[in-house]
N, C-alpha and C positions, 0 to 999 in steps of 0.2 A: 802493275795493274793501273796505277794513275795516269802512268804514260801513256797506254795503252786511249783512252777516255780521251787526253791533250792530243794525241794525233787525228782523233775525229773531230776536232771541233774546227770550221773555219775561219778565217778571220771578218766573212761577211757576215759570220751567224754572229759574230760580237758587236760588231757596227749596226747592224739594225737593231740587236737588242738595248745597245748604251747612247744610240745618238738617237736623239727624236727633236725633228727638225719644227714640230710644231711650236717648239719651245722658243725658237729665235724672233727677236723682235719684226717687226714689218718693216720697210723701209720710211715711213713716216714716224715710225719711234727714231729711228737710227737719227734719223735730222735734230731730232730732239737732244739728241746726247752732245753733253757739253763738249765746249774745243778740248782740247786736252794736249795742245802745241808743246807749251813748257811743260807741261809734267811729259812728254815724248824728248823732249831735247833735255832735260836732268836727265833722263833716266837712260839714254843716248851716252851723256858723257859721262856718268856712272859707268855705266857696259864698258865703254871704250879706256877708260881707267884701268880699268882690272886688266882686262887685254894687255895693256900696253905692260903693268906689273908683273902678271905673270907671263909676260911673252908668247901670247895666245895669239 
């Protein structure tokens, strides 16, 4: 019976219920938001660590 319920729901009916785009900043907030260069390149070659570790 639950399966039944999961084959009618679609996956637009999920997106418009969980994403609500009024939420996202403006583009004049976005300019406001700090560099964040180095913490993208630690966390870059963190990523690429592991990879190379477990052969990913």
């Amino acid at each position: 019976m639950a399966d039944q319920k999961l084959e009618k729901i679609k996956p637009e009916d999920i997106w418009d219920y969980y994403i609500d785009d009024s939420k996202m900043p403006s583009p004049e907030e976005v300019e406001n938001f700090p560099d964040t260069k180095e913490l993208d390149k630690s966390y870059r070659e963190g990523v690429d660590k592991i990879f190379k570790e477990f052969g990913l």
